[in-house]
Every structure is written in C-alpha cells, then in structure tokens.
N, C-alpha and C positions, 0 to 999 in steps of 0.2 A: 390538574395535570402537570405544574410544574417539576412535579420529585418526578415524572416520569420520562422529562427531557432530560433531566441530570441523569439518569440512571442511564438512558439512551447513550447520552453523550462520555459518559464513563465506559460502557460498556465499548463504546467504538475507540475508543484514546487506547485504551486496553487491547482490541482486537490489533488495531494499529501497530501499537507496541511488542505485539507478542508477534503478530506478523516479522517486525523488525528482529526482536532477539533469536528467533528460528533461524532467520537469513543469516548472520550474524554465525552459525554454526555449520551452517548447512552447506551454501550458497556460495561456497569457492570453486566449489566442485560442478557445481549445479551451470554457473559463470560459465566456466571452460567452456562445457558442455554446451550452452548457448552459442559460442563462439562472439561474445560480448566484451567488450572492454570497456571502460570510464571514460563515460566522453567528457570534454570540459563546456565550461557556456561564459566565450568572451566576454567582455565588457562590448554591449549596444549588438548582441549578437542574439538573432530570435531562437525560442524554447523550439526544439524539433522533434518527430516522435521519438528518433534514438536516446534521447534527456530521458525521456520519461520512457522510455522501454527498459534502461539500464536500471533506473531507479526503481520504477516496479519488481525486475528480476530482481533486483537487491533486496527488496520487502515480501519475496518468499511469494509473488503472485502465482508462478509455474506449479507451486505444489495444489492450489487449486483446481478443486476439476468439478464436470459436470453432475449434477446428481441421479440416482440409477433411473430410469424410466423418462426422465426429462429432458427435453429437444433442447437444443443450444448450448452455451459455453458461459463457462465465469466471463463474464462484462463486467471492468472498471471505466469509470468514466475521471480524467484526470481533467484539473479544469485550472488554466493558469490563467492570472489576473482577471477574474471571475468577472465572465461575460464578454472576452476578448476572447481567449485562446482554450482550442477543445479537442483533448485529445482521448482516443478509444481504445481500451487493453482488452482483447478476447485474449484467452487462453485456449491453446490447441495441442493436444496430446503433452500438455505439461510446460509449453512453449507459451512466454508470451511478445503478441503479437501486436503491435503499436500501429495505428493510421490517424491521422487528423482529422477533427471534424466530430461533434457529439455521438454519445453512446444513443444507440436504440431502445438500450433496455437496462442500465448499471444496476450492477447491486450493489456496489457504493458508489460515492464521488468525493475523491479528494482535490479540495481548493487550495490553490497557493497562488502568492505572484511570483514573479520573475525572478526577482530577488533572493528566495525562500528555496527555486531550485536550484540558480545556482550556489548559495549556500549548501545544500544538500548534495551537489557535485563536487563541490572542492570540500568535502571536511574529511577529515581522515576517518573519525569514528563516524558512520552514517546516522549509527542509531544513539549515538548521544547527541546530535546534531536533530535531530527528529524530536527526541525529549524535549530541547531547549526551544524549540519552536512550537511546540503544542505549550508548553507552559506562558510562551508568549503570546499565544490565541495567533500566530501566523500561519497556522495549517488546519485545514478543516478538514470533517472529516462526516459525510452523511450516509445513514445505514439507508436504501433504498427498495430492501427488499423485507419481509419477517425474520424474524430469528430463527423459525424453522428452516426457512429456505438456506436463509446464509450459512447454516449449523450444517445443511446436507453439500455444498459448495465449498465449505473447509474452514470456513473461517471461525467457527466456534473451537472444534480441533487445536488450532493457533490460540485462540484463546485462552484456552485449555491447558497447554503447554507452558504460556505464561506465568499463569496462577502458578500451575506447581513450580514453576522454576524460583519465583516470589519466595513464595513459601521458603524451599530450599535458602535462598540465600539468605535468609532472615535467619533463619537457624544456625547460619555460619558468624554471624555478626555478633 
C-alpha cells in the first residue's frame, strides 16, 4: 500500500495547489465581498481564527459547498503546531467561517506551525509561498473523507482546474 500513500499524498499537494492557483484569480473579488483584510501575525503573538479565516479565504475555501441531498457544510480542520492549536473552517452559503477548537467532522486537515502561518501572512505571492513550503514538508496536508465525497464538496473541481491550467502553461513554455 505504499504507491497508494504517494498517490494520496500527490493527489492532496495537488488539490492544495489548485485550490491556491483558483484563489489567486478569483479571490480579490471574492475578499472584498468577505469584507476581509490581511491580517499580520507579530513576532510572540498567538495564531487566531481571523489568521486562518483570511488564509483559508485566500485558498478558495468559500467556493466550496455542501453536496446535493447531504446535511452539513465543507469542515476544514486547520491544525497549527500539531497538538497545540485547533482551529474549525465551516463554510456557509459560500462564507467561510473560523472558531477555535477541533473540527467534528473535517474533510481535510491542514498541519502547520506557527512559523509557516506567519510566513504565509507576510509573503506577497501566497501561492509561491505555499509551493516552497510543501516542497519543504512544512505543510501538511490529510484527505479525511473519500474522493467521492471531496469530489461532490468541490475539491476535485479545484483539482480539475489545476491540471488543465498545467497543462496550458506547459504548452506556453
């Protein structure tokens, strides 16, 4: 079963990613419309939901949504210095919504420490700052639910977009 963790775990670097480069086109507009801004994160100053709400909105969470017939809402579960600090992203009519404290049910969970967000706070390009941190192994990143389910909840769609945009720029190069 190990070609099937790598495939796993490509599969999610991937989702990740394309989550990112959608934001990246989309998601100035989408901002506004949150009524969101960039927060920063001092030096000795603690991770708070609004760190990881902004961040999330930046990685295209909001276009997420619930699947047709199915009770509940996309759950990310954001997890900083893994086993310290826990934070909960529901998405609600396209909104996402940040509280402290473990998810009930995630369909993923992204691991960082402290360090990693605010790196991810202060960089200009989010999503080359994202790259350079998965190729470091400083971001983790765990599928929680099937691929069918995450596929009806949006995140395949996102992946989907990725690929072809791949594609596309390959062909420009």
């Amino acid at each position: 079963m190990p070609g099937e963790k790598t495939a796993t775990r490509s599969v999610a670097v991937i989702v990740v990613v394309a989550v990112l480069f959608i934001s990246f086109f989309i998601l100035p507009s989408i901002l506004s419309k949150y009524g969101l801004s960039k927060p920063s994160l001092g030096e000795g100053e603690p991770v708070e939901p609004r760190h990881i709400q902004w961040l999330v909105a930046e990685l295209g969470a909001g276009n997420l949504q619930s699947p047709a017939g199915a009770g509940g809402t996309p759950e990310i579960e954001f997890v900083v210095n893994p086993g310290d600090q826990y934070f909960t992203v529901t998405i609600e009519n396209g909104v996402p919504k940040t509280k402290s404290g473990p998810a009930d049910d995630p369909d993923i969970r992204l691991s960082g420490n402290r360090d990693v967000i605010a790196r991810l706070l202060a960089a200009d390009d989010l999503f080359a700052e994202v790259g350079k941190l998965s190729e470091e192994g400083k971001v983790k990143l765990d599928m929680l639910k099937g691929r069918d389910e995450l596929a009806g909840v949006g995140y395949e769609s996102l992946y989907n977009e990725l690929t072809h945009s791949q594609q596309s720029s390959k062909k420009l190069i």
